[in-house]
Short mmCIF file of the C-alpha atoms (twelve columns), coordinates in Angstrom:
data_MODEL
# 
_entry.id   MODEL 
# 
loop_
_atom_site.group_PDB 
_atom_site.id 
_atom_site.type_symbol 
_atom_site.label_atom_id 
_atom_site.label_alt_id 
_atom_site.label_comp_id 
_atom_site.label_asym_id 
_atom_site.label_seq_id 
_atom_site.Cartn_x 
_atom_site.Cartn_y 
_atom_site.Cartn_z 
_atom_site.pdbx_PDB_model_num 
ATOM 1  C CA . UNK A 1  -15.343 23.868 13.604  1 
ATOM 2  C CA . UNK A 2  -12.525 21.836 14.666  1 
ATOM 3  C CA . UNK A 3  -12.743 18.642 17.171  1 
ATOM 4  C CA . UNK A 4  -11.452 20.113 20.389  1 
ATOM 5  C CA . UNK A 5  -12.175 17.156 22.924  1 
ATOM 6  C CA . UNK A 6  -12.467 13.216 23.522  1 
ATOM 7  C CA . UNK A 7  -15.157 12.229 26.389  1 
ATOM 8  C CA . UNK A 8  -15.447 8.528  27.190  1 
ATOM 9  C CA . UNK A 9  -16.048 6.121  29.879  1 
ATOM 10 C CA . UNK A 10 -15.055 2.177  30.893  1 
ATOM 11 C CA . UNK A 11 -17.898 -0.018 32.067  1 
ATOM 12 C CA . UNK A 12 -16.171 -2.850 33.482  1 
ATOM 13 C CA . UNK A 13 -17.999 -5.914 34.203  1 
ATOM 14 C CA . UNK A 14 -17.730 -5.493 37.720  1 
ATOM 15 C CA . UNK A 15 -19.697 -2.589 37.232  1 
ATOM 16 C CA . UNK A 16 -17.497 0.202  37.985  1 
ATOM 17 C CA . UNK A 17 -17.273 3.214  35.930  1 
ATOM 18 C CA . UNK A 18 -13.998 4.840  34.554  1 
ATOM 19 C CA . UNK A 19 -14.719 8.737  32.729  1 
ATOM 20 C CA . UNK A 20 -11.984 10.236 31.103  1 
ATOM 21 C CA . UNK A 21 -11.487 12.968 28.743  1 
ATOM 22 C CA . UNK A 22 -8.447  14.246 26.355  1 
ATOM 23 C CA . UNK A 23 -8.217  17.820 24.884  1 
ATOM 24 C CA . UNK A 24 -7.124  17.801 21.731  1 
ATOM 25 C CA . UNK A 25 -5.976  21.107 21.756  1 
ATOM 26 C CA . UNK A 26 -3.158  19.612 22.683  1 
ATOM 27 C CA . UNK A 27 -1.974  17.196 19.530  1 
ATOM 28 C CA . UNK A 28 -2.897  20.836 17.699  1 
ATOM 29 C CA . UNK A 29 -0.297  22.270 19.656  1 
ATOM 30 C CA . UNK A 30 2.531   19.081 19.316  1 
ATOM 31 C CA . UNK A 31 1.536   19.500 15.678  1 
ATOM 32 C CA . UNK A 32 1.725   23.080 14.573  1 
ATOM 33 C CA . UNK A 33 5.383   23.412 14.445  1 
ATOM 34 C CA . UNK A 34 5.915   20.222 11.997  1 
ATOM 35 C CA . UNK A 35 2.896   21.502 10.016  1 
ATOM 36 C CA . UNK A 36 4.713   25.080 9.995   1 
ATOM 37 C CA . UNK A 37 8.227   23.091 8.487   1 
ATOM 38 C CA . UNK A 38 6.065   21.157 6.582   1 
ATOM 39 C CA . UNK A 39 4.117   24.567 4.729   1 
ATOM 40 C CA . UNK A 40 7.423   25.947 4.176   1 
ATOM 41 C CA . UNK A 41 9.094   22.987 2.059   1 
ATOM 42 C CA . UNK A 42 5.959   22.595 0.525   1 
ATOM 43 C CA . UNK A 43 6.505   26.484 -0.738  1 
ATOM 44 C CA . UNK A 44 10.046  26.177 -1.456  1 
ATOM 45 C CA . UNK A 45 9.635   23.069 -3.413  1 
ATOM 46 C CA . UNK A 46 6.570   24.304 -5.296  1 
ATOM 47 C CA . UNK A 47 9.300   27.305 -6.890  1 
ATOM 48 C CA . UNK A 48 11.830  25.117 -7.680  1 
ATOM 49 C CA . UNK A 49 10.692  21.533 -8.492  1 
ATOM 50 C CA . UNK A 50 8.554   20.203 -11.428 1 
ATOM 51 C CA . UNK A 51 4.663   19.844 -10.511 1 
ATOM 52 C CA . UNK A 52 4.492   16.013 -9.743  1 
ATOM 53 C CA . UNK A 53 6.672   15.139 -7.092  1 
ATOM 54 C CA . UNK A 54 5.897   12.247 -5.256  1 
ATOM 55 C CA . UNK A 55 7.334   14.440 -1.850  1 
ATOM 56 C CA . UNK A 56 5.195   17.058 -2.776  1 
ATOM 57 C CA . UNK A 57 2.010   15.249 -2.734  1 
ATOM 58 C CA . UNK A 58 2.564   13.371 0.517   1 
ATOM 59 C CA . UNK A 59 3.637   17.078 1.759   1 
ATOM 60 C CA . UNK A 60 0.163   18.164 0.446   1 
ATOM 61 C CA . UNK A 61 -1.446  15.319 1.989   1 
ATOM 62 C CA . UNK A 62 0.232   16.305 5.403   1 
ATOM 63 C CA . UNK A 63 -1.342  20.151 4.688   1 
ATOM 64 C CA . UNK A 64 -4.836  18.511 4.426   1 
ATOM 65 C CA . UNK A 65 -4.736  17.280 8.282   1 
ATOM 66 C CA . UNK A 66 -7.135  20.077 9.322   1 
ATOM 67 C CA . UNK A 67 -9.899  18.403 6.850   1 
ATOM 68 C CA . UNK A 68 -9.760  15.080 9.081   1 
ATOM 69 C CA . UNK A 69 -9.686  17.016 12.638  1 
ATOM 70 C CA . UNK A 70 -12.967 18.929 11.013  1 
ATOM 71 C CA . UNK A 71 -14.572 15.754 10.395  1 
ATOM 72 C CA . UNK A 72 -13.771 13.799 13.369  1 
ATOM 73 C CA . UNK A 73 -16.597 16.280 15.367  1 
ATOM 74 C CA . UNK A 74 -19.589 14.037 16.379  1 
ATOM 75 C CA . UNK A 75 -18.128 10.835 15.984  1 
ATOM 76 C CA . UNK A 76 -19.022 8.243  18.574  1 
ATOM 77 C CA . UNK A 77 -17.192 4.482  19.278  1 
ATOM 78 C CA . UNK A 78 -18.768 2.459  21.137  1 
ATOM 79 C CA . UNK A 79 -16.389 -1.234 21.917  1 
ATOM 80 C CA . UNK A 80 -17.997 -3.931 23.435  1 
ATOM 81 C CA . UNK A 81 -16.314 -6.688 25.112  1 
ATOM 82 C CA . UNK A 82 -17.123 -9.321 27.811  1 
ATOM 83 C CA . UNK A 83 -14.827 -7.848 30.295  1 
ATOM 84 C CA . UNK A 84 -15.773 -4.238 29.577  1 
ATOM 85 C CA . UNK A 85 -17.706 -1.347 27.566  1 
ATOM 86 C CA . UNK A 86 -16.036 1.284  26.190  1 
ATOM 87 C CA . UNK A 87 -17.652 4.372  24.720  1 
ATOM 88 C CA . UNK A 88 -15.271 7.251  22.826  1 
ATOM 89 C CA . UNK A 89 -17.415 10.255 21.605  1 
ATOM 90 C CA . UNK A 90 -15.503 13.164 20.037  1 
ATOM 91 C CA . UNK A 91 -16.836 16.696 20.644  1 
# 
């Protein structure tokens, strides 16, 4: 399953508490069309072009994107600092 949302909050050293969150349905969105262009010259170049092209593997590299949104799920960042804490966990 897919990363879908960033939770995290801002301890400052004042002690007040900042929560924020970021779906990240929304870079999925921003990023399907380029990944769409990006399939289709990957296609078209895999007819007509010999096998090791240096555009086709940074094109394949592009395709693999969905592998590092996979395993972003679970990860947690914790940052601290003397003027603040900051904790990032990705659900």
């Amino acid at each position: 399953m897919i990363a879908m949302i960033v939770i995290g909050h801002v301890l400052t050293k004042k002690g007040h508490l900042i929560r924020f969150f970021f779906p990240l349905f929304l870079i999925y969105i921003l990023l399907l069309p380029i990944y769409i262009i990006v399939s289709f010259i990957y296609i078209l170049l895999n007819l007509n072009y010999e096998s090791q092209s240096t555009i086709k593997s940074y094109l394949k590299m592009f395709l693999n994107l969905p592998i590092i949104f996979i395993s972003l799920k679970g990860t947690l960042i914790n940052i601290d600092k003397e003027e603040n804490k900051l904790r990032i966990k990705i659900v």
